[in-house]
DOTOR-850746 format. One record per residue (C-alpha): residue number from 1; residue in one letter; x, y, z. Coordinates in Angstrom, 1 decimal, decimal comma, m for minus. Layout:
// residues N
i: NUM&aa: A&east: X&north: Y&up: Z
...
***
This chain:
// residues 307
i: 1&aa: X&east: 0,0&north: 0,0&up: 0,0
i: 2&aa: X&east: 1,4&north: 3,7&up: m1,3
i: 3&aa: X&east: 1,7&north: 5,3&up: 1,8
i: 4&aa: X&east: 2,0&north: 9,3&up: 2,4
i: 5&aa: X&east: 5,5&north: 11,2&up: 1,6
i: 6&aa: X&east: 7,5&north: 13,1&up: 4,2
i: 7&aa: X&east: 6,3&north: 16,3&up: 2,3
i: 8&aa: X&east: 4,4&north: 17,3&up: 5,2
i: 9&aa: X&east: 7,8&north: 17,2&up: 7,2
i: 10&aa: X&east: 9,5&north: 19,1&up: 4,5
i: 11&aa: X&east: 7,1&north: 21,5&up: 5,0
i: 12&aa: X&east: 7,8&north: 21,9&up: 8,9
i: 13&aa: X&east: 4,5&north: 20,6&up: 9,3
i: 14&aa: X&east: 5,6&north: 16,9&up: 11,2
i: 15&aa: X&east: 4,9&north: 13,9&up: 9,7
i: 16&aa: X&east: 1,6&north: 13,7&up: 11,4
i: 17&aa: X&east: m0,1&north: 16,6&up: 10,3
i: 18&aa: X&east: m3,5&north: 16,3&up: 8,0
i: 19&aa: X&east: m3,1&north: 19,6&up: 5,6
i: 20&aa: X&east: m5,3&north: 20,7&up: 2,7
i: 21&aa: X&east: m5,3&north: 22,8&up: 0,2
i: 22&aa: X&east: m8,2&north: 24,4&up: m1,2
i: 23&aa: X&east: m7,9&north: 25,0&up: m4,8
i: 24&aa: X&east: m10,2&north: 26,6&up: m7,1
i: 25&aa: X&east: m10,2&north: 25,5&up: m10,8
i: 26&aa: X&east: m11,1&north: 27,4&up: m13,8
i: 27&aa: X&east: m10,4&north: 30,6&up: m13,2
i: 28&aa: X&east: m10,6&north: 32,9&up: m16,4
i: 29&aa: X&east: m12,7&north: 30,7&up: m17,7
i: 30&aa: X&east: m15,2&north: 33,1&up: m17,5
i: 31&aa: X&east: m16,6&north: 36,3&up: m15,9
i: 32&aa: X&east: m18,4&north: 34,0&up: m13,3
i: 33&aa: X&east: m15,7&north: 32,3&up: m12,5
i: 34&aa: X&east: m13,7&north: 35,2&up: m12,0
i: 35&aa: X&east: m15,7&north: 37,1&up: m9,7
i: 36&aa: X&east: m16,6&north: 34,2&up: m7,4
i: 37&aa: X&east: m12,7&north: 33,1&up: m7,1
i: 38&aa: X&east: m11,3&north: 36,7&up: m6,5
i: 39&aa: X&east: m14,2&north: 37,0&up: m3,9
i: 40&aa: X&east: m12,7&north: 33,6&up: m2,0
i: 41&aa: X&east: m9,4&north: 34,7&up: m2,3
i: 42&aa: X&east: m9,5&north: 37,8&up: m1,1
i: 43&aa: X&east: m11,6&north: 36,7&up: 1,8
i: 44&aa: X&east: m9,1&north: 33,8&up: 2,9
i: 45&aa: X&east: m11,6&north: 31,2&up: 1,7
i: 46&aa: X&east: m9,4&north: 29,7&up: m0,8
i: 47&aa: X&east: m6,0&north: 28,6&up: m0,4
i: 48&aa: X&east: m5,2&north: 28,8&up: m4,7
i: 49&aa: X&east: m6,6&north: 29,0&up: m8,1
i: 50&aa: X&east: m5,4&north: 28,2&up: m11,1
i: 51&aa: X&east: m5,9&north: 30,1&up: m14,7
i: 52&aa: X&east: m7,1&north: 28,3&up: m17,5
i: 53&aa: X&east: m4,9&north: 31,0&up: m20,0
i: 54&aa: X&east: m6,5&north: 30,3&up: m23,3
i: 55&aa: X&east: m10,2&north: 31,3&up: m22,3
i: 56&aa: X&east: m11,6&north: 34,3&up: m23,2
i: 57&aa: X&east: m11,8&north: 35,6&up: m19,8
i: 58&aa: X&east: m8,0&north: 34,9&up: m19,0
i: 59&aa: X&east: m7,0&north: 38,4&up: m19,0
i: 60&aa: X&east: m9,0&north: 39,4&up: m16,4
i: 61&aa: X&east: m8,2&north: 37,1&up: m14,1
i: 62&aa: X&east: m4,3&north: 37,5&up: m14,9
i: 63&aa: X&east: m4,5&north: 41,0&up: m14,3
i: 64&aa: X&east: m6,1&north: 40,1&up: m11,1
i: 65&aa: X&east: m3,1&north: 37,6&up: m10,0
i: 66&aa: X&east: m0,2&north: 40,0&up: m11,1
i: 67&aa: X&east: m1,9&north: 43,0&up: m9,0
i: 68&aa: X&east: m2,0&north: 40,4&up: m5,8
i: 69&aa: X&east: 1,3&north: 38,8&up: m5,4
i: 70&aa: X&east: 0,3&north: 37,3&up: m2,2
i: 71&aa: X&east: m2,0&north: 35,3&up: m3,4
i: 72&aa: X&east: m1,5&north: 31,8&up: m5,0
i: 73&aa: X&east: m1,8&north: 31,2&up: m8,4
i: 74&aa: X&east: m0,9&north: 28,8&up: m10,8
i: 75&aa: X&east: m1,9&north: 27,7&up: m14,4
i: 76&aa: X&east: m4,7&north: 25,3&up: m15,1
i: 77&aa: X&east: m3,0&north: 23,4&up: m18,5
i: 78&aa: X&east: m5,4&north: 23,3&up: m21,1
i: 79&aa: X&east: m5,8&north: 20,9&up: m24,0
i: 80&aa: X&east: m9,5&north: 20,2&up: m24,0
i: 81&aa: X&east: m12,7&north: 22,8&up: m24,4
i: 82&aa: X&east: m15,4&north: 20,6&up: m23,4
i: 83&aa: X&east: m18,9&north: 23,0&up: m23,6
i: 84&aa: X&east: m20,8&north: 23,4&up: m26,9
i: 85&aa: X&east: m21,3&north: 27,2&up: m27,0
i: 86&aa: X&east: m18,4&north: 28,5&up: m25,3
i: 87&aa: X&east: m15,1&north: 27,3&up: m27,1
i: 88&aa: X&east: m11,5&north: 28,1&up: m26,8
i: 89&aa: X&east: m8,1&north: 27,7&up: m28,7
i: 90&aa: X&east: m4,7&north: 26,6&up: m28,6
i: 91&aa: X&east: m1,7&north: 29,4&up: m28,1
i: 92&aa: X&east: 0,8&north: 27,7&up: m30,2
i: 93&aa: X&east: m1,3&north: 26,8&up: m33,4
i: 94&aa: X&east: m0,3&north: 23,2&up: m33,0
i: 95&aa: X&east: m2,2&north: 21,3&up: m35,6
i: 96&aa: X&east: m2,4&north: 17,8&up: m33,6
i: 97&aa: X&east: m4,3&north: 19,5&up: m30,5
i: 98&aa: X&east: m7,2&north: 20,7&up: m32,6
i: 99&aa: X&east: m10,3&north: 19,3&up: m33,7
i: 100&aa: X&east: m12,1&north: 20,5&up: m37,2
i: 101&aa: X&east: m13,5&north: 23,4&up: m36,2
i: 102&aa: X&east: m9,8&north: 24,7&up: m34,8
i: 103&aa: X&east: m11,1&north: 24,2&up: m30,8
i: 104&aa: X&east: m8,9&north: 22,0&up: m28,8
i: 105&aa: X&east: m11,2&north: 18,5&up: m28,6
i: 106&aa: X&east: m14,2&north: 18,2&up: m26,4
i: 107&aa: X&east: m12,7&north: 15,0&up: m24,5
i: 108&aa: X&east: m9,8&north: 13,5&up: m23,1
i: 109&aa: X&east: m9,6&north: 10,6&up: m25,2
i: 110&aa: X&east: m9,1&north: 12,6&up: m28,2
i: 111&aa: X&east: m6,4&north: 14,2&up: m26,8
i: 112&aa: X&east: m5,2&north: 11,4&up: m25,7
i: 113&aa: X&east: m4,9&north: 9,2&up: m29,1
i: 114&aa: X&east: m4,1&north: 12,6&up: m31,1
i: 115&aa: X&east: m1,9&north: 15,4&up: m30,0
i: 116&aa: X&east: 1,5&north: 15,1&up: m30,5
i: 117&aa: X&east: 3,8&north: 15,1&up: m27,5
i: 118&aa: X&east: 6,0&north: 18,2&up: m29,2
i: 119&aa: X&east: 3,0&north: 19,9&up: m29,6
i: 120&aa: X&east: 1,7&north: 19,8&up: m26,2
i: 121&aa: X&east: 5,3&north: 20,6&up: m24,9
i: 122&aa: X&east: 5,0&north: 23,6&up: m26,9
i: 123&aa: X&east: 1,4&north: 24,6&up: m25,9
i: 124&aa: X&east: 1,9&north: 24,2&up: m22,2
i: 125&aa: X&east: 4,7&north: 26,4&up: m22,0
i: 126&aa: X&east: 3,3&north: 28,8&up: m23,9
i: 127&aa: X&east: 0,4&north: 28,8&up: m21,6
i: 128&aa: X&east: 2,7&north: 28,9&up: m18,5
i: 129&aa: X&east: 4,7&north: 32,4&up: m20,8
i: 130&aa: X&east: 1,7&north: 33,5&up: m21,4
i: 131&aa: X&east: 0,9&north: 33,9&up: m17,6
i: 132&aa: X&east: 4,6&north: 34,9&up: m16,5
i: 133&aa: X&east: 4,3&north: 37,8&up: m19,3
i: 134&aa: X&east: 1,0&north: 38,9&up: m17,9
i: 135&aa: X&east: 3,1&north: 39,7&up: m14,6
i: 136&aa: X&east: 1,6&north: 36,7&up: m12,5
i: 137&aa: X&east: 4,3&north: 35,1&up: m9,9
i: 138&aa: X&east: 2,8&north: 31,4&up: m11,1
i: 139&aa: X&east: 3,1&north: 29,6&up: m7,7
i: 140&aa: X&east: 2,0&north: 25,8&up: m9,6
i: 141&aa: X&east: 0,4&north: 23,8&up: m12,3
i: 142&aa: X&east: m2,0&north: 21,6&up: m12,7
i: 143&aa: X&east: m4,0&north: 20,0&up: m15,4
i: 144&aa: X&east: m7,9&north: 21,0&up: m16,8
i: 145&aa: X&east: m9,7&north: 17,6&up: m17,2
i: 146&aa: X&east: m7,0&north: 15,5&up: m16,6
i: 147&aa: X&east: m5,8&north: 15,4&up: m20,1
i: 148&aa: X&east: m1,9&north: 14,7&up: m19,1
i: 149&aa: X&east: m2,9&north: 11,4&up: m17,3
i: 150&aa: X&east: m3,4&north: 8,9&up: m19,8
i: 151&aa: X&east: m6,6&north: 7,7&up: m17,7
i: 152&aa: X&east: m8,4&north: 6,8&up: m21,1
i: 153&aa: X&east: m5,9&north: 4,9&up: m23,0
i: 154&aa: X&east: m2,9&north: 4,4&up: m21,1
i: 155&aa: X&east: m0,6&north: 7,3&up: m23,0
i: 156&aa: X&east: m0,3&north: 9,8&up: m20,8
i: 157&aa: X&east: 1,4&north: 13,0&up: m21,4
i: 158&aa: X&east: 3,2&north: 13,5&up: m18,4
i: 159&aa: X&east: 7,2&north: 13,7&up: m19,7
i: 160&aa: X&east: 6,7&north: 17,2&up: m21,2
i: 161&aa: X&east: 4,5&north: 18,3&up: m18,0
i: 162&aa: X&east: 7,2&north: 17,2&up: m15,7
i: 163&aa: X&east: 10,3&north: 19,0&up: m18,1
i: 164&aa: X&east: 8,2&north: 21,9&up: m17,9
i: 165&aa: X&east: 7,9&north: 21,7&up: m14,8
i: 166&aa: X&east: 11,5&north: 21,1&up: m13,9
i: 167&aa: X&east: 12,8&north: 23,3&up: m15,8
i: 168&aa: X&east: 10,7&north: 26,2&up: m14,5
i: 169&aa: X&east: 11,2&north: 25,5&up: m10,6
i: 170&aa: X&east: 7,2&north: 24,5&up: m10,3
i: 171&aa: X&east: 5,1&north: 21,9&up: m8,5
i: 172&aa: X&east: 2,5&north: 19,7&up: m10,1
i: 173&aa: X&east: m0,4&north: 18,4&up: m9,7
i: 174&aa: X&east: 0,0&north: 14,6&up: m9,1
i: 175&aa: X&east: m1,3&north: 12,7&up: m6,3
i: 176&aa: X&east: 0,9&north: 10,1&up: m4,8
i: 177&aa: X&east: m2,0&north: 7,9&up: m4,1
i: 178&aa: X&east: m6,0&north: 7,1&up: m5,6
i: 179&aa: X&east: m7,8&north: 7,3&up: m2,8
i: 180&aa: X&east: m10,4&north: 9,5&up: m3,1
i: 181&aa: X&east: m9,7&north: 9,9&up: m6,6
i: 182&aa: X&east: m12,6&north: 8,6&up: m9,6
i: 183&aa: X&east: m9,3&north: 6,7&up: m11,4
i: 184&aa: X&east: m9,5&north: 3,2&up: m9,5
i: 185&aa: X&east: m7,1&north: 1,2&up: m7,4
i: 186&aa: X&east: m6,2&north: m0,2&up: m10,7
i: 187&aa: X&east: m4,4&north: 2,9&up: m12,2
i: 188&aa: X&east: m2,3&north: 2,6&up: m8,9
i: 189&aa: X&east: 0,8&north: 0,6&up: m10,9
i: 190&aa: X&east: 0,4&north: 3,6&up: m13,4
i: 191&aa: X&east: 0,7&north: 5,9&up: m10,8
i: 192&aa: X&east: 3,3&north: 4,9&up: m9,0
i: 193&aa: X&east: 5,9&north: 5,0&up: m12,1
i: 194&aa: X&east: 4,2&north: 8,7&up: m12,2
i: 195&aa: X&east: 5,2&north: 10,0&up: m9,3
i: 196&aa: X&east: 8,5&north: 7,8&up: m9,4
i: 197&aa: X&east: 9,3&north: 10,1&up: m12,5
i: 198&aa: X&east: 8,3&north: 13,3&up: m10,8
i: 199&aa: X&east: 10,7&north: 12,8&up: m8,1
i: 200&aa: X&east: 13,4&north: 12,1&up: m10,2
i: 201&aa: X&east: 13,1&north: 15,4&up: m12,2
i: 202&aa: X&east: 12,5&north: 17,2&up: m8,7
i: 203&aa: X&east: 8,7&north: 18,1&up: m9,5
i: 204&aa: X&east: 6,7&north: 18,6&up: m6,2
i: 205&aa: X&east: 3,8&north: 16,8&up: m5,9
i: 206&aa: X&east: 1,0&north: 16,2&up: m3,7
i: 207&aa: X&east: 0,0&north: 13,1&up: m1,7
i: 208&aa: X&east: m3,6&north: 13,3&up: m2,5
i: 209&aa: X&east: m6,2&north: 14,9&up: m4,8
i: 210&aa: X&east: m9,8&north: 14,7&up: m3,5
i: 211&aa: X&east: m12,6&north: 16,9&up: m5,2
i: 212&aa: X&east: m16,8&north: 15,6&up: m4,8
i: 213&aa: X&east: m19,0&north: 15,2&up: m8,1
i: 214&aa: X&east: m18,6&north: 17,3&up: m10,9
i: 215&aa: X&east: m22,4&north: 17,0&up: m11,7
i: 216&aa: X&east: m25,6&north: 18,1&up: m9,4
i: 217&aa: X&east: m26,8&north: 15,0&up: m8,3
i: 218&aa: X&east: m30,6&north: 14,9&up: m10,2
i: 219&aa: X&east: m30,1&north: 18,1&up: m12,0
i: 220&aa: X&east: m33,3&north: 19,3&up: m13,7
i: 221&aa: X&east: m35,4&north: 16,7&up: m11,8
i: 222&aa: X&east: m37,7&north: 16,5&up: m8,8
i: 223&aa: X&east: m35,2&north: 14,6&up: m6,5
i: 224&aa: X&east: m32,3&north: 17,7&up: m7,5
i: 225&aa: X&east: m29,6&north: 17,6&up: m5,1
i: 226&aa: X&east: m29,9&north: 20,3&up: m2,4
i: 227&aa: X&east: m27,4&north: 23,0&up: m1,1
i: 228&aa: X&east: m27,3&north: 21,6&up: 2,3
i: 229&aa: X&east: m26,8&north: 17,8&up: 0,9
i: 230&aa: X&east: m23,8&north: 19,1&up: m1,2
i: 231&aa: X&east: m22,3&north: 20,5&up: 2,1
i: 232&aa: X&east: m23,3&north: 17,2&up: 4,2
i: 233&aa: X&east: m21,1&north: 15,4&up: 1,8
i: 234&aa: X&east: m18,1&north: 17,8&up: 1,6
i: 235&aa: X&east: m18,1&north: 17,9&up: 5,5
i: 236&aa: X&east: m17,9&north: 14,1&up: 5,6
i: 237&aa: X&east: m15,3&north: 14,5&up: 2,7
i: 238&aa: X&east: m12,9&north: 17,2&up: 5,0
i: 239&aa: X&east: m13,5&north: 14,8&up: 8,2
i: 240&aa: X&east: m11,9&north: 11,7&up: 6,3
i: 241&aa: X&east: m8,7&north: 13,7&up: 5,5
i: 242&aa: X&east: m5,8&north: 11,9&up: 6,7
i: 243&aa: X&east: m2,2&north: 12,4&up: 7,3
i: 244&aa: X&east: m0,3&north: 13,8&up: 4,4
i: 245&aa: X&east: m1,0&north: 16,9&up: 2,1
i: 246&aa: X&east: m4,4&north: 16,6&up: 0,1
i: 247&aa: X&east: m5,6&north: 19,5&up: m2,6
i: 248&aa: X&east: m9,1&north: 19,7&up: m2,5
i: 249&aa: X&east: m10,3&north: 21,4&up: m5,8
i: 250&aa: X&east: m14,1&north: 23,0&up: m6,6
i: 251&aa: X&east: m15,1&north: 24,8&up: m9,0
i: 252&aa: X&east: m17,0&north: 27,9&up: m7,3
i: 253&aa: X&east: m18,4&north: 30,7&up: m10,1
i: 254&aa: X&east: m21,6&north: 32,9&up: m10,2
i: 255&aa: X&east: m24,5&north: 31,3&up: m11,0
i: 256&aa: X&east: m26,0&north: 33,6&up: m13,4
i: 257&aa: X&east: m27,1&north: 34,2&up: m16,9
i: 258&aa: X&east: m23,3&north: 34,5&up: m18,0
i: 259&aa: X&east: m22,7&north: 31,1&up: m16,6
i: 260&aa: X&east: m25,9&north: 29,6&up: m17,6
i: 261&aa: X&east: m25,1&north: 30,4&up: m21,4
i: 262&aa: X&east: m22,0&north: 29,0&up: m21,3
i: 263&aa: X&east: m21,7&north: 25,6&up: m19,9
i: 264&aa: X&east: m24,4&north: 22,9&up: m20,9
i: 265&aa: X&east: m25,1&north: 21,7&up: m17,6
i: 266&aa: X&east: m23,3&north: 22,2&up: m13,5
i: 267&aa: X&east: m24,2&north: 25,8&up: m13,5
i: 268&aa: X&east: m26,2&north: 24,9&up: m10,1
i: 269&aa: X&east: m23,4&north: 23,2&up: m8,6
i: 270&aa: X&east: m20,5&north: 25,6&up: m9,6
i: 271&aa: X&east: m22,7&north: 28,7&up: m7,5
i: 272&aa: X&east: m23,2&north: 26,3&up: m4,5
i: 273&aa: X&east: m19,5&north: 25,6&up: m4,6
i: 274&aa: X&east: m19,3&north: 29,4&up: m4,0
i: 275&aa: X&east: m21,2&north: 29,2&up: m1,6
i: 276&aa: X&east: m19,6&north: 26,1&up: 0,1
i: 277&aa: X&east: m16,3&north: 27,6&up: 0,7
i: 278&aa: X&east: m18,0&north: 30,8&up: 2,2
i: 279&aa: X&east: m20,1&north: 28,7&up: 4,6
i: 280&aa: X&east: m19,4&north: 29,3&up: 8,1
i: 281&aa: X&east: m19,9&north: 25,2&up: 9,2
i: 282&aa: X&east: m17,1&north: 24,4&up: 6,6
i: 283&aa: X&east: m14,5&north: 26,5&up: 8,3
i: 284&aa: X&east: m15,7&north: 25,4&up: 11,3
i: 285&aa: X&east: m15,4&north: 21,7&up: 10,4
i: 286&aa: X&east: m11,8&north: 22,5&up: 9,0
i: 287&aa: X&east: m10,7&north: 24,1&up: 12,4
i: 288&aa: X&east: m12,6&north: 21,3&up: 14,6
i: 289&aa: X&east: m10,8&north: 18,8&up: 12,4
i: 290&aa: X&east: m7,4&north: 20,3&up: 12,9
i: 291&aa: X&east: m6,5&north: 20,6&up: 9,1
i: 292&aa: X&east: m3,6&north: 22,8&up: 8,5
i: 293&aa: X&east: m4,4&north: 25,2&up: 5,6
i: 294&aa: X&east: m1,4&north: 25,7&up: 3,0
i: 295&aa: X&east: m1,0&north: 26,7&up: m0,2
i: 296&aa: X&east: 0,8&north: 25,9&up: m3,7
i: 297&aa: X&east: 3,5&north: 28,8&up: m2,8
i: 298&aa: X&east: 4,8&north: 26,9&up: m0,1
i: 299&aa: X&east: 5,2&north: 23,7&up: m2,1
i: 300&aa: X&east: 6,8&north: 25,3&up: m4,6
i: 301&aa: X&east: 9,4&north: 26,8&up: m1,9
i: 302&aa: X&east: 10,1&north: 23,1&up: m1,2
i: 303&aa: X&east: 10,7&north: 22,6&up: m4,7
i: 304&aa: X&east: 13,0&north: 25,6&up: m4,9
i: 305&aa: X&east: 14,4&north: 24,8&up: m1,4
i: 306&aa: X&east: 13,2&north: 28,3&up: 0,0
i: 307&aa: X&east: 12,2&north: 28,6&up: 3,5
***
């Protein structure tokens, strides 16, 4: 059984200590998703965001990052636009990352059997410039939909992650372990020649990734999944932390009519993740539980050996 790294200990934590980071996806993305995640940010209820660069609304929330240096941000690595209405593009122009229309591909497999591994070296750096030029102090990376992981097929797309990575003094997104992660016990082999990779190039990464459901439970239906269910299940989710550093991404925006023209379906869910992180019973549940609140930035001193 994979069994926590001594990252907490690196940290200064101890090896017993249960942290967390909270971690919002998606920013820039789009207005809505902007104006909820600078609201949680500046009001301590997030721990990081990361900025999906290529979306429309990108600039915004780069501006926002570069004029708040204290804050963690990092760059949410993009090689899928998975709503109907609301596309966006590569940076680079590589040809194999596109689908007819010129979008990146709606789903992970796609990218997975298609894009060519110099072309997505090429577009995730010039995402992560992209963000550096904007005047943002990028704190991590992560990965929109999972694209990197091979979790469809098998090829994953992790070497040119982990260069970039390297080579730019920057922590990733990985979890050591599945637990609590919609991959399977099965990946676990796959995994662990992951992370063994990441710590030979010197690429920080976590011990855990949690999130809940992506979808409303019910949506559009009589038995519709309620505010206060959502937050009976994300309390349960925070009690069952264990030892070790676990990122906890959401996904909090505004739901409006922005929102609601956008994506085809989650709009409900994305506005009670705002609220979620806001509520006054989760922080209370993270205190009573002990969790130790970090963020990206100090993982990524550990990379740099800072601190």
């Amino acid at each position: 059984m994979t069994v926590p790294s001594d990252l907490t200990t690196r940290l200064g934590l101890g090896p017993g200590a249960r942290a967390i980071i909270l971690n919002a996806d998606d920013f820039g993305m789009c207005h809505a998703a902007n104006e909820a995640i600078t609201e949680l940010l500046l009001d301590g209820h997030l721990d990081s965001a990361t900025v999906m660069v290529p979306c429309a609304w990108a600039p915004e929330a780069l501006a926002f990052a570069a004029a708040h240096p204290e804050l963690s941000v990092g760059v949410h690595l993009v090689l899928t636009s998975e709503w109907t209405r609301y596309r966006w593009r590569p940076l680079s122009g590589g040809t194999s990352l596109i689908d007819r229309d010129g979008y990146f591909p709606t789903d992970v497999r796609t990218v997975e059997e298609r894009a060519a591994v110099e072309d997505v070296a090429a577009e995730l750096e010039a995402q992560l410039d992209a963000a550096l030029a904007a005047g943002v102090d990028v704190t991590h990376l992560d990965n929109h939909m999972g694209s990197v992981y091979g979790l469809h097929t098998g090829r994953d797309l992790l070497e040119p992650v982990f260069a970039l990575a390297a080579r730019r003094g920057l922590p990733f997104r990985l979890p050591r372990m599945v637990d609590g992660v919609e991959i399977g016990t099965a990946m676990q082999p796959a995994l662990d020649r992951a992370t063994a990779a990441a710590d030979a190039a010197g690429v920080v990464i976590l011990d855990r990734l949690w999130t809940h459901p992506f979808e409303l439970a019910g949506e559009g239906t009589d038995d519709e999944e309620t505010y206060e269910q959502i937050r009976e299940g994300f309390l349960a989710l925070l009690r069952a932390v264990p030892t070790g550093v676990t990122e906890i991404y959401l996904h909090p925006m505004v739901d409006g009519e922005e929102l609601r023209a956008a994506v085809d379906f989650g709009a409900a869910k994305r506005g009670y993740e705002r609220l979620l992180l806001a509520d006054p019973i989760v922080r209370q549940t993270i205190e009573k539980e002990g969790l130790i609140r970090i963020s990206w930035r100090a993982l990524r001193s550990v990379q740099r050996n800072v601190g």
